[in-house]
Structures are given as structure tokens and as C-alpha cells.
C-alpha positions in Angstrom: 269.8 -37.5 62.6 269.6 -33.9 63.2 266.1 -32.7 61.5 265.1 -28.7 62.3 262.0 -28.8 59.8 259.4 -26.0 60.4 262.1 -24.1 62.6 262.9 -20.4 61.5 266.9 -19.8 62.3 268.5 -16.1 62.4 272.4 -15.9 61.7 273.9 -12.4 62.3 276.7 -12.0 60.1 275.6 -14.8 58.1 277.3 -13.9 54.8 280.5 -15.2 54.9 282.9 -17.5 57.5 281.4 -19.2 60.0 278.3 -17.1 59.7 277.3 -18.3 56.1 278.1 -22.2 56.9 276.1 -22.3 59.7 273.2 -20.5 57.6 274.1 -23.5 55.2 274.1 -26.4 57.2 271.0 -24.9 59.1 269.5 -24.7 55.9 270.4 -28.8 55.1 269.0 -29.2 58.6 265.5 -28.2 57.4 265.5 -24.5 58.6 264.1 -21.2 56.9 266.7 -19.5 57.4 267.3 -15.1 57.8 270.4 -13.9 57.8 271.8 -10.1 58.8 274.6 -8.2 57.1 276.0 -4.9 56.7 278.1 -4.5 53.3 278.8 -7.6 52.1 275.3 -7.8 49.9 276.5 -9.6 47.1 278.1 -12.4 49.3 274.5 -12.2 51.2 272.7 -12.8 47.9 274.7 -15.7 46.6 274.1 -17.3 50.5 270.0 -16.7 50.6 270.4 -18.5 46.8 272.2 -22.0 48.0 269.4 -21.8 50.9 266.8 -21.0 48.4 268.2 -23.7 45.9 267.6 -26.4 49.1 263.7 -25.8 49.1 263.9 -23.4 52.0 263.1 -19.8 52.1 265.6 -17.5 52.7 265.6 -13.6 53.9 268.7 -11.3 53.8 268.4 -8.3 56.2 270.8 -5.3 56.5 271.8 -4.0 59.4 274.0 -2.7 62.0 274.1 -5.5 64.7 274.8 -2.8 67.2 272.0 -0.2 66.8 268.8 -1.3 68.7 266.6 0.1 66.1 268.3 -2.2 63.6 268.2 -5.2 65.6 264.4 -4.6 66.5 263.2 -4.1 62.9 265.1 -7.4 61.9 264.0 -9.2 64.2 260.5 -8.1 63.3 261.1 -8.8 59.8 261.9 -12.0 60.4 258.1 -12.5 62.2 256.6 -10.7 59.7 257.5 -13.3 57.0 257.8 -16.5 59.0 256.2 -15.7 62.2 258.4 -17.2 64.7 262.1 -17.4 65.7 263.4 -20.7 67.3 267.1 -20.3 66.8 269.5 -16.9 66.8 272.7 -17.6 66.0 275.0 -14.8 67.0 278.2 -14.8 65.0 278.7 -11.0 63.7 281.9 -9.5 64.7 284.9 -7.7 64.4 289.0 -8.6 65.2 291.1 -5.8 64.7 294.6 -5.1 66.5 294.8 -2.9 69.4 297.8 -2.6 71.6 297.3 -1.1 75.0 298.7 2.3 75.6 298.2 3.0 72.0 294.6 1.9 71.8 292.2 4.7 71.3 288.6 4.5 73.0 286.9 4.6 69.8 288.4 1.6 68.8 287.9 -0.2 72.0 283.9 0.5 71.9 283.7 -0.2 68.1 284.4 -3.9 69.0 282.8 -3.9 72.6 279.8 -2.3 70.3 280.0 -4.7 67.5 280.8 -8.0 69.3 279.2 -8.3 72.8 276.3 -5.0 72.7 274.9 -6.6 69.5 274.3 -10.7 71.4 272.7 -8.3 74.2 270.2 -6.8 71.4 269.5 -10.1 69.9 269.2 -11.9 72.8 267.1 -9.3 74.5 264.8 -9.0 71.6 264.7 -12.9 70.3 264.0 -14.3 74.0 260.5 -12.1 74.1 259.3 -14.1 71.0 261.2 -17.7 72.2 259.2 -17.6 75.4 256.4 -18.8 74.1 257.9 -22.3 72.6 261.0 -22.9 73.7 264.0 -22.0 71.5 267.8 -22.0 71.0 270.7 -19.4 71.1 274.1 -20.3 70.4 276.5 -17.4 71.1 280.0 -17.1 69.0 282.9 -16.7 71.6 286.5 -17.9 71.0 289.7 -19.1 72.4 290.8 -15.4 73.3 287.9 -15.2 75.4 289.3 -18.0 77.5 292.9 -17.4 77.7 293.4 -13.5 76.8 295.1 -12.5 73.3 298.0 -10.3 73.5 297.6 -6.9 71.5 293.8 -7.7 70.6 292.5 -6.9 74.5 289.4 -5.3 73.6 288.7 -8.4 71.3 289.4 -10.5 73.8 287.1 -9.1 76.6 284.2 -8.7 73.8 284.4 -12.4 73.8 284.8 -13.2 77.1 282.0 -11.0 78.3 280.0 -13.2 75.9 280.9 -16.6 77.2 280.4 -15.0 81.1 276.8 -12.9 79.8 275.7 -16.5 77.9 276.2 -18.1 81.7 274.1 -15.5 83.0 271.2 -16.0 80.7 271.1 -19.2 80.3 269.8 -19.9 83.4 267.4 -17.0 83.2 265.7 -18.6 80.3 265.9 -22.0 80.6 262.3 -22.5 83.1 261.2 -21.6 79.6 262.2 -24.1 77.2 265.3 -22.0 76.1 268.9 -23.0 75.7 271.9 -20.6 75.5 275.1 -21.9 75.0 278.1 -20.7 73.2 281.1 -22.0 70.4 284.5 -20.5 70.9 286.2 -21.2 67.9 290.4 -20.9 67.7 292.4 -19.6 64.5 289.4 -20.8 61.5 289.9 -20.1 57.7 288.0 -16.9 57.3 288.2 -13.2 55.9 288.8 -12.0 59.2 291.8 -14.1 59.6 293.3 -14.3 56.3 295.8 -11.3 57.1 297.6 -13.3 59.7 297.2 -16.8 57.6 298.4 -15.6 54.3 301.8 -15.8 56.2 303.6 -18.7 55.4 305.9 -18.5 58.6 302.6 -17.7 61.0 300.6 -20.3 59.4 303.2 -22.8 60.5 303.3 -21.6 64.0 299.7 -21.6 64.5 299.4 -24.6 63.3 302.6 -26.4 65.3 300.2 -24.7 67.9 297.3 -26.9 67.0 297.3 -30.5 68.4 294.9 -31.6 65.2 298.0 -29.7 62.9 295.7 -27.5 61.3 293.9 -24.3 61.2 289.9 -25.0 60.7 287.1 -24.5 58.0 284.1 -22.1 58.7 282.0 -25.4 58.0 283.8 -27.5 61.2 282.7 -24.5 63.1 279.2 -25.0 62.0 278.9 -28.4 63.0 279.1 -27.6 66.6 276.7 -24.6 66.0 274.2 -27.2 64.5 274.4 -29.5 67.7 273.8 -26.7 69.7 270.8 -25.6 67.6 269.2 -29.1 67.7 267.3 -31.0 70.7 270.7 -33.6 71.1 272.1 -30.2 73.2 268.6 -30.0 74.9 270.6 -30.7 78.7 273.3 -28.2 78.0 272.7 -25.1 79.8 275.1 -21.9 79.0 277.8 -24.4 78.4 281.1 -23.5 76.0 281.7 -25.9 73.4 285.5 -25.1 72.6 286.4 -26.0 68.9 289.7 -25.6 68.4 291.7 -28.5 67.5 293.0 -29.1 71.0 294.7 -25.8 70.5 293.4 -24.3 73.7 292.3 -27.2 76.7 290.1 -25.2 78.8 286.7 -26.8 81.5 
């Protein structure tokens, strides 16, 4: 039902997690697809090879998501070799413990840096090129930006300030044929979480936690990604699609 043939799709972060399904499932969709990431090249390989391996063309870019001369040169990599953007996914970020009183500043603009400057540079940059036809940006929030997250506070407001800046653009951009909305995702199966879920005792509670009984796959993220990167979202306007399992009931 959902057919993106002929669209170009950037995915920061989009070597592993939620990042590299929804380069995937993009890719099934009919996408070209670019992706960004910053060490993981290997991991970025083996994802522009499944897209490759579809019929689509792939391109893996290296950067860091929260330097503007990065993002600008991506981004006008991506033109160079498929001369158009219609869809920025921006998933690339960091969770990393931080308990107030304790928490140094460095740490507190490493994530601000990482997780909310970097959708400002690719949203600043990709809307310039979107203007012309219309496109889509779907922004990667989550639960803690809805409800707080004890002892992870500078995670927390990364993610909020994304939900709250996605608002504030989306109705910017939208005259032009543009939609912004965002996924906040609760506890998913990824690297970034695998610390916490490789305890047998706080698996159980997160998932007593969950309504649905259990933690999610970087692919059931992606699914909502894909609606939101397809024309059935075309009347949603900075809206937050919360997939969590029920976990965290929010309007």
C-alpha cells in the first residue's frame, strides 16, 4: 500500500537500531536511501548492502550529526548523487546516565549537542531543498520526552525539546507541502539499551511496565516511521506518534 518509488530518504544514525530498520523498510518502500554515521562503518556497509541487494542505491556518509559543516556537506552529498531529498529521518542519538548534582556540563551539552542541535542542522538544511516539492521529516523523540526520566535529565530534555521544536516547525513549513512530525519510542531492543535489558530482573520490570508485555524491535519502530514518511500521514502536522506498547498514555 505504501509505495515511495523515485523518493530519496536520509536516516541519520542509520546503522543500527531503529536507524538501520527504518533505512530498511524505506528501502522495501521504494526509496534510495543515504544514511549518516560516525564509527560504526562496518555496520553502515553491511546496511547500504541489504538496500543495495533490493535494487535501490544506497550511500553511507560519515559524520558528526552535530557539527554544521558535517551536516551541510551530507546533505550536499546526498544532492550531488540523487539530486533531491524528500524524506530526513532524524534518529541519531545518545542515552547516557546523568544524575543531577553530579552531572558535569560537558556531559549535559554532549547529548543536548548530539540529540536536539543535530534535528536543528538537518532540518535547517533539508527544508531549503524540500521547499521546492513538498517533503517529509519525521523526528525521533521518546517516552522520556513526555514524562521526564529520572537520572537521564539531560536525555530527557534533548527529547522533549524535539517533540516541542517539531511543533514549531511544523507549522512553519507546512504552506509548503512539508510535514514534520515525530516517533517517541519507549524501552526498544537496541545497542543503546542493551545495558539496562541484559538484566534479567529489569527486563521483567520494564516489561510488567508495558501493557503489550514486551520491550520492542527496532523494526516496530520503523513501521511508524514509514507511515509518517508516506502521503497516508499527509493531514498530520507536527503530531507525536507514541509507540510504546501502552507503556506511556500521553495526547
Amino acid at each position: 500500500m505504501i509505495n515511495l518509488s523515485g523518493k530519496v530518504a536520509v536516516v541519520t544514525g542509520g546503522s543500527r537500531g531503529i536507524g538501520a530498520e527504518a533505512a530498511i523498510m524505506l528501502a522495501e518502500a521504494g526509496c534510495d536511501v543515504a544514511i549518516t554515521y560516525v564509527s560504526a562503518r562496518t555496520k553502515a556497509i553491511q546496511i547500504r548492502n541489504r538496500i543495495e541487494q533490493m535494487g535501490r542505491e544506497s550511500l553511507i556518509i560519515k559524520a558528526n550529526v552535530s557539527s554544521e559543516r558535517d551536516v551541510k556537506l551530507a546533505l550536499r552529498a546526498v544532492i550531488r548523487q540523487f539530486g533531491r531529498i524528500d524524506i530526513l529521518v532524524n534518529n541519531a542519538g545518545i542515552w547516557k546516565y546523568g544524575s543531577i548534582g553530579s552531572m558535569s556540563a560537558r556531559q549535559w551539552d554532549e547529548t543536548l549537542d548530539i540529540n536536539l542541535k543535530s534535528v536543528f542542522l538537518f532540518c535547517n538544511e533539508a527544508v531549503r531543498h524540500m521547499k521546492r516539492r513538498g517533503g517529509k521529516i519525521v523526528n525521533i523523540a521518546s517516552t522520556a520526552g513526555q514524562r521526564g526520566e529520572a537520572f537521564h535529565s539531560h536525555y530527557a530534555a534533548s527529547k522533549a525539546g524535539i517533540i516541542a521544536f517539531t511543533k514549531s516547525i511544523a507549522s512553519e513549513v507546512a504552506p509548503y507541502g512539508i510535514n514534520v512530525n515525530c516517533v517517541a519510542p519507549g524501552w526498544v531492543e537496541t545497542d543503546m539499551s542493551k545495558g539496562v535489558l541484559s538484566s534479567k530482573k529489569a527486563l521483567r520490570n520494564i516489561e510488567q511496565s508495558i501493557p503489550r508485555g514486551r520491550v520492542a524491535t527496532p523494526r516496530e519502530i520503523a513501521g511508524p516511521i514509514l507511515f509518517l514518511a508516506s502521503e497516508l500521514s499527509d493531514n498530520l502536522v507536527g503530531t507525536t506518534v507514541s509507540a510504546n506498547g501502552g507503556g506511556v498514555m500521553v495526547s
